[in-house]
PALUMPA-757068 format. One line per field, with one value per residue: chain; z, y, x of N, C-alpha, C, O in turn. Coordinates in steps of 0.02 Angstrom, whole numbers, plus 32768, in hexadecimal, padded with zeros to 4 digits. Atoms other than C-alpha are relative to their C-alpha. Example, Ala and Ser with C-alpha at 12.3 -4.5 7.8 and 13.67 -1.06 7.14 Angstrom:
mol c(A  A) $
n.pz c(8000  7FFD) $
n.py c(7FC5  7FC5) $
n.px c(802D  7FD6) $
ca.pz c(8186  8165) $
ca.py c(7F1F  7FCB) $
ca.px c(8267  82AC) $
c.pz c(8000  8025) $
c.py c(803C  8037) $
c.px c(802D  7FD9) $
o.pz c(8021  802D) $
o.py c(803B  806E) $
o.px c(8061  7FF2) $
//
This chain:
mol c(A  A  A  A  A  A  A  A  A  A  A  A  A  A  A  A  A  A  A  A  A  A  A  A  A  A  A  A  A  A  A  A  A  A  A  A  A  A  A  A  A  A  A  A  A  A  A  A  A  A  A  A  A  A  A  A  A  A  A  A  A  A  A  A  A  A  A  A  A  A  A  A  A  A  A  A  A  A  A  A  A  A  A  A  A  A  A  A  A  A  A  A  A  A  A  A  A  A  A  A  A  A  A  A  A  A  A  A  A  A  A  A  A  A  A  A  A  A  A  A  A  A  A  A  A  A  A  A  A  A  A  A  A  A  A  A  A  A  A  A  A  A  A  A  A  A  A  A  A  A  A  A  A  A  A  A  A  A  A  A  A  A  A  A  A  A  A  A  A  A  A  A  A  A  A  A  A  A  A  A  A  A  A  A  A  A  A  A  A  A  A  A  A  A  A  A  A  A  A  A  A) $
n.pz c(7FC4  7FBF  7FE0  7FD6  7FD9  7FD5  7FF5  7FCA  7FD6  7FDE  7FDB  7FC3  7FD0  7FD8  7FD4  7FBA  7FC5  7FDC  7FE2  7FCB  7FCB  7FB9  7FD1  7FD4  7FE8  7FC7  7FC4  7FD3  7FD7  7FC2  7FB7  7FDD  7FD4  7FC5  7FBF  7FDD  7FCF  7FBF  7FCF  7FB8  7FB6  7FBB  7FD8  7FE6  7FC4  7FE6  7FDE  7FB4  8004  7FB0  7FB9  8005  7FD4  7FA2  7FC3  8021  7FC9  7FDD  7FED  7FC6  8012  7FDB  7FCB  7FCF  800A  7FB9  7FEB  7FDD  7FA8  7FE2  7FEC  8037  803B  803B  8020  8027  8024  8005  801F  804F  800F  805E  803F  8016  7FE8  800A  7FD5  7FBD  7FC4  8015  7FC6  7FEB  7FE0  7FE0  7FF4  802C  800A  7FE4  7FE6  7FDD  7FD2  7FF5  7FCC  7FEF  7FD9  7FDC  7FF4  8023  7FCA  801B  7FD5  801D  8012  7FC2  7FD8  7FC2  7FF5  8033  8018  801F  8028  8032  8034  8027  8040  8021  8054  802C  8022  800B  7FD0  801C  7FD1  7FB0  8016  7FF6  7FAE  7FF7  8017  7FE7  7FB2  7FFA  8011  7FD2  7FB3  7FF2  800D  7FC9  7FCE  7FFB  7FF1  7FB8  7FBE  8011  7FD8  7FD0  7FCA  8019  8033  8006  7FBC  8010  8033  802E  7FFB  800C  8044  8040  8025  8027  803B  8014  800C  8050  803A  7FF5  802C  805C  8023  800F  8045  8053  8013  8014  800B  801B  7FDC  7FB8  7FEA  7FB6  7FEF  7FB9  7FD0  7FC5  7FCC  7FFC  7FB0  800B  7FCE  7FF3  7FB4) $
n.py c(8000  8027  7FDD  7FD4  8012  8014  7FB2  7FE9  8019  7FFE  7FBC  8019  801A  7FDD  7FD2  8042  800E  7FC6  800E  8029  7FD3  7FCB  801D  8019  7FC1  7FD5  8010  7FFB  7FCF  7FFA  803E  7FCE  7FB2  8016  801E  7FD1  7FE6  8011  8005  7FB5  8003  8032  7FE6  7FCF  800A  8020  7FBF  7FFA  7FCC  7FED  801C  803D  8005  7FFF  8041  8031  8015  803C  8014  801C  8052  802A  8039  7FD6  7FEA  7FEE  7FC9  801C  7FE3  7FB5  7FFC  8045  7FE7  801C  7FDA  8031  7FCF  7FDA  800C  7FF6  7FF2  801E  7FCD  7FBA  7FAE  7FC2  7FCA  8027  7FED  8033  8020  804F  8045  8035  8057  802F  7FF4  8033  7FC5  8018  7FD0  7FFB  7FDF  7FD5  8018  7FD7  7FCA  7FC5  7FE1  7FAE  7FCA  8001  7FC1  7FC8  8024  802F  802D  8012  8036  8027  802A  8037  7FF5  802B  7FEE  8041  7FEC  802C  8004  801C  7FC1  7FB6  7FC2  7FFA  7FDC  7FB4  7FDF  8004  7FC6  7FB1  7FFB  7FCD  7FCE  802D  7FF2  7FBD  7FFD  801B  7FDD  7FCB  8009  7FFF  7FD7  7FBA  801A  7FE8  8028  7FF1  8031  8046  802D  801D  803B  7FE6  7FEE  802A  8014  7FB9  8016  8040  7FE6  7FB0  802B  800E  7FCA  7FD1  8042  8007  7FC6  7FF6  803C  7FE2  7FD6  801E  8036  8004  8020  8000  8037  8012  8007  7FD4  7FDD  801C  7FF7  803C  7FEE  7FB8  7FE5  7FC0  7FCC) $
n.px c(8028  7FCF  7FCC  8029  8025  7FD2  7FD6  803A  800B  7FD0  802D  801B  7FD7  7FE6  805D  800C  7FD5  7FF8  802F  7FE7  7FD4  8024  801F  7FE0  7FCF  8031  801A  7FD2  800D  8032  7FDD  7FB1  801D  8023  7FD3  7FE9  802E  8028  7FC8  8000  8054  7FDA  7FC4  8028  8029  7FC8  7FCD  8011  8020  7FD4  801C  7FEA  7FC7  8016  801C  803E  8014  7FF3  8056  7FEB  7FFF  8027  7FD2  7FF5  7FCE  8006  7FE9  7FDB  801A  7FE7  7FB1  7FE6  7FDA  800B  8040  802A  7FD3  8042  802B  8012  803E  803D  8039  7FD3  803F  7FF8  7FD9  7FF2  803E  802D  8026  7FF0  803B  7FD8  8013  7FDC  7FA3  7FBF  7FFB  7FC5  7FDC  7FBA  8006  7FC5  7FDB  7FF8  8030  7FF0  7FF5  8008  8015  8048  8007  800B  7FCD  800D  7FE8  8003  8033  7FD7  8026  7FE6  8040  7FFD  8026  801E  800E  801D  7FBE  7FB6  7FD9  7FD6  8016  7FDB  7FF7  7FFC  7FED  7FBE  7FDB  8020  7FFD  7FFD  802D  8047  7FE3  800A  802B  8024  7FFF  8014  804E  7FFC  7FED  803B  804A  8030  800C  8032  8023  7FD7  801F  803F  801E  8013  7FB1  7FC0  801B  8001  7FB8  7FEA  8014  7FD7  7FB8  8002  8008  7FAB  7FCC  8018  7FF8  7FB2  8002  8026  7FD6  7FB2  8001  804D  8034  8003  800D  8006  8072  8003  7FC9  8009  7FC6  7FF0  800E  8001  8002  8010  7FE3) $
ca.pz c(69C1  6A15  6A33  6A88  6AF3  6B2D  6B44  6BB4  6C21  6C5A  6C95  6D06  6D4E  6D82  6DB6  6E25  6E6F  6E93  6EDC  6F4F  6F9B  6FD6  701B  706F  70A4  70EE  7145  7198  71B4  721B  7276  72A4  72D7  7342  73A5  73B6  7402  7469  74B4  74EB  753F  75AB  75C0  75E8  764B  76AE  76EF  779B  77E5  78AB  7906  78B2  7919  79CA  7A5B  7A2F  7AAA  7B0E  7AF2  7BA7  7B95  7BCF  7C4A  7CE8  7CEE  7DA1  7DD7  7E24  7EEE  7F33  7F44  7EBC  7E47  7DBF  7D2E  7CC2  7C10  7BB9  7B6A  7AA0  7A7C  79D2  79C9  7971  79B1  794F  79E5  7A9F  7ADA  7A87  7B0E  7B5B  7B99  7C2A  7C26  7B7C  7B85  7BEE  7C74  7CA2  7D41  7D43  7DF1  7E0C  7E62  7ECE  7F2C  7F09  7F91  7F7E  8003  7FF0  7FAE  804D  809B  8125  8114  8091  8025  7FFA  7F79  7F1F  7E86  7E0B  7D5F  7D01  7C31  7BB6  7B4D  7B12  7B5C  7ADD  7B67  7C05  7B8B  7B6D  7C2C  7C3F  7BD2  7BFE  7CC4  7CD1  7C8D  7CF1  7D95  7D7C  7D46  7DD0  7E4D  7E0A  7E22  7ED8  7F0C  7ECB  7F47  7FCA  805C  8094  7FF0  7FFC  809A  803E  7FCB  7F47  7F58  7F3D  7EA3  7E47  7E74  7E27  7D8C  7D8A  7D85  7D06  7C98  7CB9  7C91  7BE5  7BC6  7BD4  7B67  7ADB  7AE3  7ADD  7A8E  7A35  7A9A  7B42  7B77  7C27  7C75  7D2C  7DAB  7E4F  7EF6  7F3F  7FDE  8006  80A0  80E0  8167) $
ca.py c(E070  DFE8  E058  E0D6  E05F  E021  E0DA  E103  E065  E086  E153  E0ED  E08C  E111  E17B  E0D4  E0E0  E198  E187  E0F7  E155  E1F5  E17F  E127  E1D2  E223  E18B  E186  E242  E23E  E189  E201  E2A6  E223  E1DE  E274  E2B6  E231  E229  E2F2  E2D2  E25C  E2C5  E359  E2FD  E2A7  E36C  E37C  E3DC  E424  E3AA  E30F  E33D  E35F  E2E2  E25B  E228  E18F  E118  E0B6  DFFD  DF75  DF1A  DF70  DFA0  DF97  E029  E036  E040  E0FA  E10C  E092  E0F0  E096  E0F2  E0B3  E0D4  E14F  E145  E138  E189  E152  E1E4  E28C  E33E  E3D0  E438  E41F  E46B  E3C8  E382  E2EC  E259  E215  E175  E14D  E190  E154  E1DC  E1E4  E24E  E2A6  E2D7  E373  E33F  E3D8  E434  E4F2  E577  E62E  E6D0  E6D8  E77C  E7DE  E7A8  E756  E6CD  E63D  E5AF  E508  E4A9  E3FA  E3D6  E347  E360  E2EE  E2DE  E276  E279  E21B  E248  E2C7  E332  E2ED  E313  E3B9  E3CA  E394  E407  E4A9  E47C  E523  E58B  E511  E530  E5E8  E600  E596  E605  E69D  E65D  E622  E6B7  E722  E6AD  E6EB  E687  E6A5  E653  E5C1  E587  E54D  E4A6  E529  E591  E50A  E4D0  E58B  E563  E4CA  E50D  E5C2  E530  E4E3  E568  E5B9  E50C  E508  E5A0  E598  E4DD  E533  E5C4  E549  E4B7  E4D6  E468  E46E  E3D0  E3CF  E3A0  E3D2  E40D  E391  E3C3  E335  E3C1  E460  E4C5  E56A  E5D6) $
ca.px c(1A3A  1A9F  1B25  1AB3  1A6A  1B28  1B61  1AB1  1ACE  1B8E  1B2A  1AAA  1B27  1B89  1AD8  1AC0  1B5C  1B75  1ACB  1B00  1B9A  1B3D  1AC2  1B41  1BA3  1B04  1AE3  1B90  1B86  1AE0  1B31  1BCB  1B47  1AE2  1B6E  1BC0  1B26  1B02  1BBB  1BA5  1AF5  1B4F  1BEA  1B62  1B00  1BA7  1BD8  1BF6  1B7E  1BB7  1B39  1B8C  1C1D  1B9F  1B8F  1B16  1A96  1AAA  1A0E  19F0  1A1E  19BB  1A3F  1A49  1B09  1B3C  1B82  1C2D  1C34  1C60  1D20  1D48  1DD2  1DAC  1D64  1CEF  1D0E  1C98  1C03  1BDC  1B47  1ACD  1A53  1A92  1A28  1A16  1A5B  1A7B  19D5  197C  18F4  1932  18BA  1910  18C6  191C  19CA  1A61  1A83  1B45  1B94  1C27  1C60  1CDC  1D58  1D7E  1D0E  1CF2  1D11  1CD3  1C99  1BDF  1B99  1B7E  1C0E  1BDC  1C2B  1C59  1C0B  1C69  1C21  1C38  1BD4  1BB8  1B86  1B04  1AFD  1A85  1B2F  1BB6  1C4B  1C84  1C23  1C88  1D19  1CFE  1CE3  1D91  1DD8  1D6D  1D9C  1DDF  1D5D  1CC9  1D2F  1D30  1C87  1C40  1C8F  1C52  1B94  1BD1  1BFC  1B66  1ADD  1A7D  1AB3  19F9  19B8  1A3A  19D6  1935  1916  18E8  197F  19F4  198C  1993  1A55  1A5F  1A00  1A76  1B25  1AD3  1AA5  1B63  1BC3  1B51  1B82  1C27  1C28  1BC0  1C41  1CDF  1C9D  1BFA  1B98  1B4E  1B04  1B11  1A4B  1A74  1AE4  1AD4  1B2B  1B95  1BAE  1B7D  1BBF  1B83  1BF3) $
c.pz c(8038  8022  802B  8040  802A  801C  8054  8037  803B  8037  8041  8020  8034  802C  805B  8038  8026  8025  804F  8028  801C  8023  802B  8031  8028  8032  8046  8025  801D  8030  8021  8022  8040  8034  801C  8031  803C  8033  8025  8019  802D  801C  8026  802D  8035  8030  8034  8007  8053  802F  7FEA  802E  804C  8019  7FED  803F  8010  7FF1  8041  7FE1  8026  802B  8014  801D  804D  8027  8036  804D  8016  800F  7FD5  7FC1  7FB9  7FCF  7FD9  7FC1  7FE6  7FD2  7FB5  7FFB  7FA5  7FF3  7FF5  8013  7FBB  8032  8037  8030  7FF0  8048  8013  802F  8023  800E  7FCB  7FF1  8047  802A  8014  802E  7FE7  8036  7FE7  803A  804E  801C  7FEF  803B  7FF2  803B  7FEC  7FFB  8026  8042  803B  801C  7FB3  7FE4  7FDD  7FDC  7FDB  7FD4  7FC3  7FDD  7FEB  7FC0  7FEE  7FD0  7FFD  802D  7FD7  8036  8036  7FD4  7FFC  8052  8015  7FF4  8014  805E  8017  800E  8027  802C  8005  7FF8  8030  802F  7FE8  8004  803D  801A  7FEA  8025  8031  803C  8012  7FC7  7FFB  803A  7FF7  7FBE  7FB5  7FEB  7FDB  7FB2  7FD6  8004  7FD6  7F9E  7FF0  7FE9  7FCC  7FC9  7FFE  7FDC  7FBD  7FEB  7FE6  7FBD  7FBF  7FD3  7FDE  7FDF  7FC2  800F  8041  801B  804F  8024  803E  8032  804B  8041  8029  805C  7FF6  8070  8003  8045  7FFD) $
c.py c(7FD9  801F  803F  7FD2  7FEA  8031  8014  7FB2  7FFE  8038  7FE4  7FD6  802A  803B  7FCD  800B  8038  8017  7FE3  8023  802E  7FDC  7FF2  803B  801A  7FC9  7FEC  802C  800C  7FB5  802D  802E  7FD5  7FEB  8031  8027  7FDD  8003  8044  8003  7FD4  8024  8051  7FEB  7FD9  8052  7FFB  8026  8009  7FE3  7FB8  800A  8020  7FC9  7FDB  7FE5  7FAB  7FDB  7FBF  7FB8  7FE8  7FEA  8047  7FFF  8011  8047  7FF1  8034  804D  7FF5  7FE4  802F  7FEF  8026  7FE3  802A  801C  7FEC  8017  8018  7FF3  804D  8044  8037  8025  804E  7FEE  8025  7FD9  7FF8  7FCD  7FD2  7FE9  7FCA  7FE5  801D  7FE9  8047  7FEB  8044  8003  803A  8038  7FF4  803E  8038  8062  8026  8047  8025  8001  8046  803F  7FFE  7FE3  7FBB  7FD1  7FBA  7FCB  7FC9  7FC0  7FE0  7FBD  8001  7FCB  8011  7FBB  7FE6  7FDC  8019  8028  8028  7FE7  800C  803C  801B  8013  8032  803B  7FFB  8039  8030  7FFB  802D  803F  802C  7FEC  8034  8034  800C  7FFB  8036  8047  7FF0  8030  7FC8  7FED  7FCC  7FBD  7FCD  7FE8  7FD5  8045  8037  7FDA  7FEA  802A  7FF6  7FD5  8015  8035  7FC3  7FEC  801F  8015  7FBB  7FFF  8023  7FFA  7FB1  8021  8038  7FD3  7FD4  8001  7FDD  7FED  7F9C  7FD8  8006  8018  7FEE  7FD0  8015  7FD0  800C  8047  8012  8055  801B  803E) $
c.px c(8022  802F  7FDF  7FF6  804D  802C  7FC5  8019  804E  7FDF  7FED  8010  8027  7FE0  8008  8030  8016  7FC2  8019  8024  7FE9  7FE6  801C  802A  7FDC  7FEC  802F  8002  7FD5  800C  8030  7FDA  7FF1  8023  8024  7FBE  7FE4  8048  800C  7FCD  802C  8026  7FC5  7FDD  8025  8019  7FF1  7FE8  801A  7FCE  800B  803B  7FF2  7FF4  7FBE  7FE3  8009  7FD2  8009  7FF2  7FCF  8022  7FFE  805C  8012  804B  8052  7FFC  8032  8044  801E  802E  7FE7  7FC8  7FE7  800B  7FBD  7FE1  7FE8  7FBF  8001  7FE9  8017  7FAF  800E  8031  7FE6  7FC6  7FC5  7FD9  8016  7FDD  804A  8000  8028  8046  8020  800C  8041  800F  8040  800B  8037  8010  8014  7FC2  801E  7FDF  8002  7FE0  7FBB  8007  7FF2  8035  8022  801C  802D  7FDD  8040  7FD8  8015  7FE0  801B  7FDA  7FF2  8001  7FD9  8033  8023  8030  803B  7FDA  8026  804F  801D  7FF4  803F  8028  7FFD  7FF7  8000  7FDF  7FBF  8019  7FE5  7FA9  7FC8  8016  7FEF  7FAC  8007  7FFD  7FC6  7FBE  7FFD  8002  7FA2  7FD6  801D  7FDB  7FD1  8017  8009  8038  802B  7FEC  8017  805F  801F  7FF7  8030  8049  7FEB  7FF0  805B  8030  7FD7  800D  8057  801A  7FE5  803A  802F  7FF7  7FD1  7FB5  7FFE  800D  8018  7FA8  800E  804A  7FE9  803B  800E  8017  7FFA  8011  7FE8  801B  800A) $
o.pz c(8073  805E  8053  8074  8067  803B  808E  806D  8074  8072  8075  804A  8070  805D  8097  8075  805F  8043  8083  805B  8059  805C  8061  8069  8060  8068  807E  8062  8040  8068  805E  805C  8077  806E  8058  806A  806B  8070  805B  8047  8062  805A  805D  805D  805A  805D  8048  7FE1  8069  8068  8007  8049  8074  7FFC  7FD9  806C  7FE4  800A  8041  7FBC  8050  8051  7FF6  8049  8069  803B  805B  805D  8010  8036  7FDC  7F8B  7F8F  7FDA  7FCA  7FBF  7FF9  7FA7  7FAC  8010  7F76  7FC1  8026  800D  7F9A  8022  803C  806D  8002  807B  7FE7  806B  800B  802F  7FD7  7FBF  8071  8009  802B  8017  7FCE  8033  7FB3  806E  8087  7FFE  7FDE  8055  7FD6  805C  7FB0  8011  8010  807D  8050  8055  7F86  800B  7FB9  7FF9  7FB9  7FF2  7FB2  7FED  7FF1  7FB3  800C  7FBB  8035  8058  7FE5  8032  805B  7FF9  800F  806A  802A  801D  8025  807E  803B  8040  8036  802C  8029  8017  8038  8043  801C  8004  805C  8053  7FF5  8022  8037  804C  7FEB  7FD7  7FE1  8040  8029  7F90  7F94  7FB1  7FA8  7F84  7FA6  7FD2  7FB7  7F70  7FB5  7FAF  7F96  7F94  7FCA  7FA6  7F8D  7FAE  7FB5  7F88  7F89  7F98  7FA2  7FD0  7F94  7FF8  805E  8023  8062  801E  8045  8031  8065  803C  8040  808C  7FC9  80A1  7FD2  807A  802F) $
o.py c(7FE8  8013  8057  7FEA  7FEC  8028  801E  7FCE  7FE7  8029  7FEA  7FC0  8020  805A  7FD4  800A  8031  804C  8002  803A  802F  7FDB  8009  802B  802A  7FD8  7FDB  8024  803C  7FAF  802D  8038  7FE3  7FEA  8031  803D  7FF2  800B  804D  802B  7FED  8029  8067  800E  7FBE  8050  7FED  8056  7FDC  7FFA  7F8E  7FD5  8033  7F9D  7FF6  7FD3  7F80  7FF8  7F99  7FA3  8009  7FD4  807C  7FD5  8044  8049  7FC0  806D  8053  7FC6  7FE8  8036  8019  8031  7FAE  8064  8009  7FC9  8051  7FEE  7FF5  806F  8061  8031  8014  807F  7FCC  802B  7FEB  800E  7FA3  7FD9  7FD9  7FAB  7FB0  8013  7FCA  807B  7FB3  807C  7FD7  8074  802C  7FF5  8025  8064  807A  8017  8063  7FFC  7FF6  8066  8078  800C  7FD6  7FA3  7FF4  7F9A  7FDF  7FA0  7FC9  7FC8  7FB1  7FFE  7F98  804D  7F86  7FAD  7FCD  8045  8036  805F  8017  8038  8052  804F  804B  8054  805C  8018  8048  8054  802B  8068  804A  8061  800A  8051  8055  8042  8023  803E  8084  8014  805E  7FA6  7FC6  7F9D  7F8F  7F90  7FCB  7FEC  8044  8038  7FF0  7FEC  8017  7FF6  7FDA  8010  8033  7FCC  7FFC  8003  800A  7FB8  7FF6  8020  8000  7FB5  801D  803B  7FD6  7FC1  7FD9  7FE5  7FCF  7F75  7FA0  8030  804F  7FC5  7FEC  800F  7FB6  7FE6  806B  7FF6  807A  8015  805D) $
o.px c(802B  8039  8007  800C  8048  8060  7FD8  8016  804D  7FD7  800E  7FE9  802B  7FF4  8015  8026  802B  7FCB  8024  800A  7FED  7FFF  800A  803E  7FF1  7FD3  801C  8005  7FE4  7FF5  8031  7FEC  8009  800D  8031  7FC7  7FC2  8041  8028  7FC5  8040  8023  7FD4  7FCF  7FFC  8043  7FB9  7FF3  803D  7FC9  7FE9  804B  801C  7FD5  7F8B  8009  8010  7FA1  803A  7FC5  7FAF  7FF7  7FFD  8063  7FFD  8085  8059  7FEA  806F  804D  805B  8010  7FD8  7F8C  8003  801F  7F85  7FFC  7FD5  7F97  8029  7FF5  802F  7F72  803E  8052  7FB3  7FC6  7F8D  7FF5  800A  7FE4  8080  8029  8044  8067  7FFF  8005  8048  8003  8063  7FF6  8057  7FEE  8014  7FA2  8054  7FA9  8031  7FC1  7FB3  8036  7FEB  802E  805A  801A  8045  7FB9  806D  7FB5  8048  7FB0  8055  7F9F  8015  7FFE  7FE2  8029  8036  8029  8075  7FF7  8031  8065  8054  800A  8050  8048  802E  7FCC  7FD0  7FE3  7F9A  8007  7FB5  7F9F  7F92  7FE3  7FF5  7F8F  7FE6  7FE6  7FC7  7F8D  8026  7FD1  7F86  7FB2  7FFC  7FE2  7FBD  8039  803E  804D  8044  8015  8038  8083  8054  8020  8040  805C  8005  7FFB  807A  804D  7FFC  8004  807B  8039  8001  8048  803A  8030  7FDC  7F7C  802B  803D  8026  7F7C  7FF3  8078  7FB9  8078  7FDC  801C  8011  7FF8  7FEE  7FFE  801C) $
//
C-alpha cells in the first residue's frame, strides 16, 4: 500500500503543476490580447481625420492688443488658433473669437458689365482663423485675383450705387474666394469681403 500511495503522490504533483502553467499561460495570453487591444484603440483613435489638419478658430484674448498704426510695414506674426470645426461653414460667435484682416495689396481693375465704363476696387479680407487661412490666401493669390475680377466685371454699375448693392457684392467675393479655398485647399474660412476703395467711371 505504501508504495501505491508514493507512486499516486509524484501523479498529483505533476496534475498541480501542469495545472499551474496553463493557468499561468492563459493568463499571459489574455495580458498580451488586452494590451494589444488597448495599443490599437489608441492607434485607431490617434487617425488623422481631414479637420485635424483645418484652421483652428482664434478664441478672443482678454488684453486689448494694440493694433499697428496705418502704413506701418511691419507684419505681425500670425495667429494660432485652439478650437478645431467640423467644416468651414461652422457658425462663428464674434464676440468670442479673434478676428484677423488681411488686406490685398493691389487693387483690382475690370470694364463693368454694360460697358459703360470701369470699376476699381480694393478689398480686405477678414477670418475667425489661424493663419493657415491667410496662408492659403497667399498661395491661391492667383486664382483669388482672377475670380474676383470675374464677379467685378459681371455688376450692374446701377446696383453698385446703393448701400445694398455693395453689400450683395461683398457677399458674391466672399462666396467666390470660399469657393475657390475649398476647391484648392479644402477649407474656406474667409467671414467677409471689406472694400478698402471702390471707384466707379
Amino acid at each position: 500500500m505504501t508504495k501505491d500511495k508514493e507512486e499516486a503522490a509524484p501523479k498529483k504533483k505533476g496534475k498541480f503543476k501542469k495545472l499551474l502553467m496553463i493557468g499561468v499561460g492563459a493568463f499571459v495570453l489574455i495580458g498580451a490580447g488586452a494590451g494589444a487591444g488597448i495599443y490599437f484603440g489608441a492607434l485607431s483613435a490617434h487617425e488623422s481625420k481631414p479637420e485635424d489638419n483645418y484652421p483652428k478658430l482664434v478664441l478672443r484674448s482678454k488684453e486689448d492688443a494694440t493694433p499697428a498704426a496705418e502704413g506701418e510695414e511691419k507684419e505681425a506674426p500670425l495667429k494660432v488658433g485652439t478650437v478645431s470645426v467640423p467644416n468651414d461653414k461652422f457658425k462663428v460667435d464674434p464676440k468670442k473669437y479673434e478676428v484677423t484682416y488681411y488686406p490685398i495689396t493691389d487693387a483690382f481693375t475690370t470694364n463693368l458689365a454694360d460697358g459703360s465704363g470701369f470699376l476699381q476696387v480694393g478689398i480686405s479680407l477678414s477670418t475667425f482663423y489661424d493663419g493657415k487661412v491667410i496662408n492659403n490666401i497667399k498661395r491661391q493669390a492667383v486664382p483669388i485675383r482672377s475670380v474676383v475680377l470675374m464677379v467685378l466685371a459681371e455688376q450692374d454699375p446701377a446696383l453698385l450705387s446703393s448701400s445694398q448693392g455693395k453689400q450683395r457684392l461683398q457677399r458674391q467675393l466672399t462666396g467666390a474666394i470660399n469657393d475657390v479655398l475649398r476647391d484648392k485647399e479644402g477649407f474656406g474660412g474667409v467671414d467677409n469681403v471689406y472694400f478698402t476703395g471702390l471707384v466707379i467711371q
